[in-house]
Structures are given as structure tokens and as C-alpha cells.
N, C-alpha and C positions, 0 to 999 in steps of 0.2 A: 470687137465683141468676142472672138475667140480665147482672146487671151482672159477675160474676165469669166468667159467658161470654165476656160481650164484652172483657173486658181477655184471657182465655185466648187466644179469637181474633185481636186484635190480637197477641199477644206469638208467636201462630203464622204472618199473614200475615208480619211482618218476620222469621221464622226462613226461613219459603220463599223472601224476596225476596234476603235472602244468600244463601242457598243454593244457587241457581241461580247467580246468579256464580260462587262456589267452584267450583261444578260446573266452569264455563268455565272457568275457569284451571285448575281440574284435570286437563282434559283437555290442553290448552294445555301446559302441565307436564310431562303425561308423552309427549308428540308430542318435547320438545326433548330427551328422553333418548337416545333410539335412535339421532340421528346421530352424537352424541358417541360412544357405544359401538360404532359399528361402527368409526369411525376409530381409536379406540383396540386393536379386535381387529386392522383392519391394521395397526396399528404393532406387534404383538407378533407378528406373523406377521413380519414383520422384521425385529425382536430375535430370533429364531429362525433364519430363516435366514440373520443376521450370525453366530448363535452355531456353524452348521450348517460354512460358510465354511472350509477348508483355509488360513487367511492365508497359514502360512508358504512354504506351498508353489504359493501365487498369484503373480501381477505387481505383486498389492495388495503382499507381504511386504517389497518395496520402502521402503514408506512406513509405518514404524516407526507415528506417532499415528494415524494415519489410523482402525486399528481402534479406539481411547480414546477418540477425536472422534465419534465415528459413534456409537457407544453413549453419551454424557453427553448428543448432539442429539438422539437418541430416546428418553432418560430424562427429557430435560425437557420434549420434547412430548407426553410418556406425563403427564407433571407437570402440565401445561398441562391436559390435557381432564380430570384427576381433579378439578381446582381446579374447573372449567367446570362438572362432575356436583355436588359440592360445594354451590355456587351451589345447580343443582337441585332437590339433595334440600332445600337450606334452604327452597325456594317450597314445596314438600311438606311442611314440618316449622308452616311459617305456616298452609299451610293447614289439617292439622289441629286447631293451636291453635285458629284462627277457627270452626271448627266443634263443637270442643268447648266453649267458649267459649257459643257460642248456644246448644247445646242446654242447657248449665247453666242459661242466663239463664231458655228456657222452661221445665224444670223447675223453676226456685226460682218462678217466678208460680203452677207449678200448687200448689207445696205453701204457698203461700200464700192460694189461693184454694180448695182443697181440703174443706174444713171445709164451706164457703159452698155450694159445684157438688151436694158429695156421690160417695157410691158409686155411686149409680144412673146418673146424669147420667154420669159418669165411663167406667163401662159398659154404656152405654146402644150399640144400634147399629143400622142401619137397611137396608133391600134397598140400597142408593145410600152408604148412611155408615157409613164406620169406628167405631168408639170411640173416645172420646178417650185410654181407655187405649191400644189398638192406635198411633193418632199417637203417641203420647209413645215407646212403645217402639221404634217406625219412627225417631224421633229418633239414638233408643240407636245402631239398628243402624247410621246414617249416621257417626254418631261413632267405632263401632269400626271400620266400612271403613276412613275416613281413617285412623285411628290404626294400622293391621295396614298398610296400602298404605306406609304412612310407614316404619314399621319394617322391611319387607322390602328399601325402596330402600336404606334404613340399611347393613343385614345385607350386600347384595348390594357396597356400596362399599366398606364393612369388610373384604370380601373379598377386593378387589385387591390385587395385587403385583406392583410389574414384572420384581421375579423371578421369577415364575411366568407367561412367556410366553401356556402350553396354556392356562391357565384363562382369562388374557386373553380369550383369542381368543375363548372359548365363551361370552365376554359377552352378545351379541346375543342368546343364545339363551336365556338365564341369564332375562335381559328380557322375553324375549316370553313364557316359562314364567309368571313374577308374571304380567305384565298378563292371561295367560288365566284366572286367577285372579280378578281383577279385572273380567272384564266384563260381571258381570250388571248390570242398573241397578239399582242398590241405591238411590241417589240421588233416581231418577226414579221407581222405584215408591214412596217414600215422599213427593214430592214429589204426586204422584196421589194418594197418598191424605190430603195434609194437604188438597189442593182438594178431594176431595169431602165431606172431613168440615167444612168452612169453606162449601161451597156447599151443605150439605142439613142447616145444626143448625136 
């Protein structure tokens, strides 16, 4: 049983040691979202008020393109930052793989060394130490974070249109609705408890 410990534990310390990176870029990742989304709500707060605009009855009505031009230059800079978000969510979409990814890696060790550890061992738990069940399922819940955070970013890009100015605009807020969502440490409490069940088998 020992030896089926010790490769469990190894296949656990290099799950935390990625881990904590993801984390970092994770955060990393979603810091670069929010300036992209505000400049995109001021650009639609000014397809708005280009759309608001009397042309014909201005000094602009003068200059027949002038209104065609102004809207294709703020449809392609509307263009520009979705491509930019894009990009983002793809660091989000990595990131998830890479985490699903490992947690499979430690679960295929445990159902291979399963037989070997036992039930008891498996559920065993201590004032200071988790179960090894509980870590594995801490695993689970870091995998479905990623995977639901990934999906919302999805959901929320899928959303846009620059012909819909109003929603535009309520991007920012769209944003910081998900991340409140988002910011228990889902990560970090399971990261705590992969160390203490790694510092007290």
C-alpha cells in the first residue's frame, strides 16, 4: 500500500504544482477582459449617439459619407476588440483543457492504484487531513469551475452584436456579474487541502 501512496502522492504534488500556475494566468486572464469591455461599451454608447444624431438637419448633412464612414470606423473597431475578447476567451478555453486534463491524469493513477490503497485508506481522515476521497473530489470541483467560468465567457461573447448598441454598453456589467460568481477560492481551498492531505499521510 505504500508504494501506491507514494506514486498517488506524487501524481498529486505535480497536480498542485500546475495548478497554482493555471490559477495565475487565470487570474491574469480575466484582469485582461474588463478593459477590452469597457472600450467596447464606449464605442457603443457612440453608435448610439451617431444613431440619436438629426444628420439631415445638422451642418454634418453637408457631408453626404461622412455618416457611412463613421459607422464602418466604429464597426471595425467594435470588430477589433471582439477579435481581442476572442483571443481571451481562447486563454480560458486552454486553460480549462489543462485542468481537466490533469485532473483526469490523477484520477486514472487513482483507479489504478485503487485496488492496491483500498477503501479504508481511500476514506480514511484525520483532525489535520482530508481523505483522499475528499482531494479527488476537490479535483472534480476545480475542473467544473474552469469549465462553467469558460462557458459563461463563451455565452456572454456569443452575445454581442453591434447592432444592439444597449446591450453593448451593459457589457461591464454583464462581466463583473460572472466574476462575482466566480470569486470564492474554489482553487485555493482545494489546493489547502491537497497540502494538508500530502503533509499529514
Amino acid at each position: 500500500m505504500a508504494a501506491a501512496a507514494g506514486v498517488m502522492a506524487a501524481a498529486l504534488r505535480e497536480w498542485a504544482a500546475v495548478a497554482e500556475r493555471q490559477e495565475a494566468a487565470r487570474r491574469e486572464a480575466l484582469a485582461s477582459w474588463e478593459p477590452l469591455l469597457v472600450s467596447l461599451a464606449g464605442l457603443a454608447e457612440q453608435l448610439r449617439a451617431a444613431r440619436r444624431l438629426a444628420w439631415g438637419s445638422s451642418p454634418l448633412g453637408a457631408f453626404g459619407e461622412l455618416r457611412e464612414r463613421l459607422w464602418r470606423k466604429q464597426r471595425g473597431a467594435a470588430e477589433a476588440l471582439l477579435e481581442q475578447l476572442g483571443q481571451r476567451r481562447e486563454e480560458l478555453r486552454a486553460l480549462r483543457d489543462a485542468v481537466g486534463t490533469g485532473a483526469a491524469s490523477v484520477l486514472r493513477v487513482y483507479e489504478e492504484k485503487a485496488a492496491e490503497l483500498g477503501l479504508e485508506e481511500t476514506l480514511r481522515r484525520g483532525a489535520r487531513r482530508p481523505s483522499l476521497a475528499d482531494v479527488l473530489e476537490g479535483l472534480q470541483d476545480v475542473e467544473r469551475y474552469y469549465r462553467h467560468l469558460y462557458l459563461e465567457s463563451k455565452l456572454l461573447l456569443l452575445s454581442i452584436s453591434c447592432d444592439s448598441p444597449e446591450d453593448m454598453e451593459a457589457l461591464p456589467q454583464a462581466w463583473k456579474r460572472i466574476l462575482e460568481r466566480y470569486e470564492e477560492d474554489t482553487v485555493q481551498d482545494v489546493l489547502l487541502k491537497v497540502s494538508l492531505y500530502l503533509d499529514n499521510q
